[in-house]
matplotlib code that plots the C-alpha trace (Angstrom):
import matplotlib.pyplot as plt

x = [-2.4, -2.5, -0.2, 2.4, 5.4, 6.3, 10.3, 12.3, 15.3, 18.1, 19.2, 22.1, 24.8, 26.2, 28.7, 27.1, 24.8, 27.4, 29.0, 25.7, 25.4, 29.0, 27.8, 24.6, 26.9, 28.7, 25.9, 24.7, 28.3, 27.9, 27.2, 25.2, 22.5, 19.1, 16.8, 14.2, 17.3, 18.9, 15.5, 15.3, 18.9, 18.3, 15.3, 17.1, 20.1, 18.0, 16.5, 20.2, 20.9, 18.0, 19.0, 22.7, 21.5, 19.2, 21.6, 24.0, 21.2, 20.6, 24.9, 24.7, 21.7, 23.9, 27.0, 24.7, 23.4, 27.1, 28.5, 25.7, 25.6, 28.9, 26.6, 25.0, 21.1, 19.5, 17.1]
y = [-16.2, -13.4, -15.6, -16.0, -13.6, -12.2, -12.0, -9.7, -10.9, -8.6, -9.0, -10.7, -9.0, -10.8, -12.3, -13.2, -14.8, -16.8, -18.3, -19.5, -21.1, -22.7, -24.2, -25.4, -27.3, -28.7, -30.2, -31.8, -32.8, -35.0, -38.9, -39.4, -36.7, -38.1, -37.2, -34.8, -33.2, -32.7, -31.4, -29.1, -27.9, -27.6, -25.3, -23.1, -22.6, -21.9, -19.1, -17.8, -17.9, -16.6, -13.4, -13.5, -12.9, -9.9, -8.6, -8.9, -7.3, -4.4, -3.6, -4.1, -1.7, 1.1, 0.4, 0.8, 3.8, 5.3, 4.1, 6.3, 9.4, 9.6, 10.1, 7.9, 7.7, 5.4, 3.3]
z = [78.4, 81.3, 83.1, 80.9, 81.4, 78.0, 77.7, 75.1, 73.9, 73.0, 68.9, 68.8, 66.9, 63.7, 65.8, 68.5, 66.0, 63.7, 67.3, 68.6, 64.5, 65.0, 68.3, 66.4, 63.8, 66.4, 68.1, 64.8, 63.9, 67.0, 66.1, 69.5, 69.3, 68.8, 66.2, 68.1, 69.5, 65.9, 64.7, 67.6, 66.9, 62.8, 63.8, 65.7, 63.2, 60.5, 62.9, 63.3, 59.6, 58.8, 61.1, 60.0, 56.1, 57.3, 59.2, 56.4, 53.6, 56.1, 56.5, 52.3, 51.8, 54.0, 52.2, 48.7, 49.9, 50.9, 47.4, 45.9, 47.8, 49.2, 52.6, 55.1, 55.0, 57.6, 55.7]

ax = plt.figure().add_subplot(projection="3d")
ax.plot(x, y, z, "-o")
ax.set_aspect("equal")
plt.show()
């Protein structure tokens, strides 16, 4: 595996991350896509909403925190 250049994506922010979902829906929505494409599209939106609810526990976690302490405490 020496040869294999290992790439590091950039997270995506929330919204970059519920447009890239949209475009996933609308490439399922579409009557002619075939089934190993749909499965290969339903794997990578369940990737994105999978990051879109952590992203969303992490912002609710912070806001928690504020409510509490009147403060903001990196978790």
């Amino acid at each position: 595996m020496a040869g294999k250049k290992q790439v590091e994506e950039t997270p995506l922010t929330l919204e970059e991350s519920f447009e890239r979902l949209e475009e996933t829906i609308a490439r399922l929505e579409d009557e002619d896509i075939s089934l190993e494409d749909a499965f290969v599209a339903y794997s990578e939106g369940m990737k994105l909403l999978k990051n879109c609810n952590e992203q969303i526990d992490r912002v609710e976690k912070k806001v928690l925190k504020l409510a509490e302490d009147g403060g903001l405490e990196e978790l």
